[in-house]
C-alpha positions in Angstrom: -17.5 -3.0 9.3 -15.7 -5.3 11.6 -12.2 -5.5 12.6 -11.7 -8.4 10.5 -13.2 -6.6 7.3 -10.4 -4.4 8.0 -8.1 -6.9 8.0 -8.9 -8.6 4.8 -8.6 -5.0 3.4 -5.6 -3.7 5.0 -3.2 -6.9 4.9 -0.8 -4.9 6.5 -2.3 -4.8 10.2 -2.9 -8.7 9.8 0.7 -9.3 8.9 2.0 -6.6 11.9 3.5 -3.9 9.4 2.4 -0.5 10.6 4.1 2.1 9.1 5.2 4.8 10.8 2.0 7.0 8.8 -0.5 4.6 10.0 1.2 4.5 13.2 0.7 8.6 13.5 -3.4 7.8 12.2 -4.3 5.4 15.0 -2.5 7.5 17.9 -5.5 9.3 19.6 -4.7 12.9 19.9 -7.0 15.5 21.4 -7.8 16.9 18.0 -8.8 13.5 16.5 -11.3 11.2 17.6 -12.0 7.1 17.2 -14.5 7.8 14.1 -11.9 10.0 12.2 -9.0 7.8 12.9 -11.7 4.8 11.6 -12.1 6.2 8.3 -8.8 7.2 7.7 -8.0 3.6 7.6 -10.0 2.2 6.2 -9.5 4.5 3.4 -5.6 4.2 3.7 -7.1 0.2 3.6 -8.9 0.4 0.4 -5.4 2.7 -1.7 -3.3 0.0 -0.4 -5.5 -2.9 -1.8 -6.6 -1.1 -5.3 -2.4 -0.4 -5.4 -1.3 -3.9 -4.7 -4.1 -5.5 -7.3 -2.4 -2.8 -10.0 1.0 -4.2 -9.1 0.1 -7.5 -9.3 -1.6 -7.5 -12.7 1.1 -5.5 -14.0 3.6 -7.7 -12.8 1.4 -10.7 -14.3 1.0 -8.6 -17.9 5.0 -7.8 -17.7 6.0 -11.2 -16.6 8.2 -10.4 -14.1 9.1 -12.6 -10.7 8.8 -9.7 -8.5 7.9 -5.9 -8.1 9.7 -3.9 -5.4 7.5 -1.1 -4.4 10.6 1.6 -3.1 8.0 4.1 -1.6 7.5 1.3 0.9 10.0 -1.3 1.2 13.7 -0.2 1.9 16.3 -1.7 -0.6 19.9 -0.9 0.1 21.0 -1.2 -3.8 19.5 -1.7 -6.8 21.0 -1.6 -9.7 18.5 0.5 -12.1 20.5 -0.1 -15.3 19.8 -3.8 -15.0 16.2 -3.1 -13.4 12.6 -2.1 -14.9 11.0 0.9 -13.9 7.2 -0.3 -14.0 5.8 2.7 -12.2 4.2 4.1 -15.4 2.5 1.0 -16.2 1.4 1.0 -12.5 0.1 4.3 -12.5 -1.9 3.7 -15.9 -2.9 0.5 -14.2 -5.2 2.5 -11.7 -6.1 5.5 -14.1 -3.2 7.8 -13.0 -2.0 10.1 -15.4 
């Protein structure tokens, strides 16, 4: 798999988000070495795609204009009497109970 493969799965690296997680994965340590640190992306790669396809057809089957996913992307306020909790439908989505 080339670098680019990894790119079209992880969108993140291609856009320049690393979080701090990923961050901590591709930091060589003594313990850890290049092949390791390799698969644990591209397997943090492939739960980030199949997540974002879940959120987007369940944004598409809800209708909504947008999804804010909180577990990644700080928002100072949100009002949650006024906003839809679509986590469940998410979750079902990708076969989560």
């Amino acid at each position: 798999m080339s670098l680019n493969d990894i790119l079209d799965i992880f969108p993140y690296f291609a856009l320049g988000f690393i979080s701090t997680k990923i961050w901590e994965l591709i930091t060589p340590t003594n313990e850890r070495n290049a092949k390791e640190i390799y698969m644990e992306i591209l397997v943090y790669g492939i739960i980030y795609k199949k997540l974002d396809d879940a959120i987007k057809e369940v944004g598409a089957a809800e209708g909504v204009i947008y999804i804010f996913d909180l577990a990644r992307t700080p928002i100072p306020y949100v009002n949650e009497t006024l906003s839809i909790n679509l986590t469940n439908k998410v979750k079902a989505n990708l076969g989560i109970k």
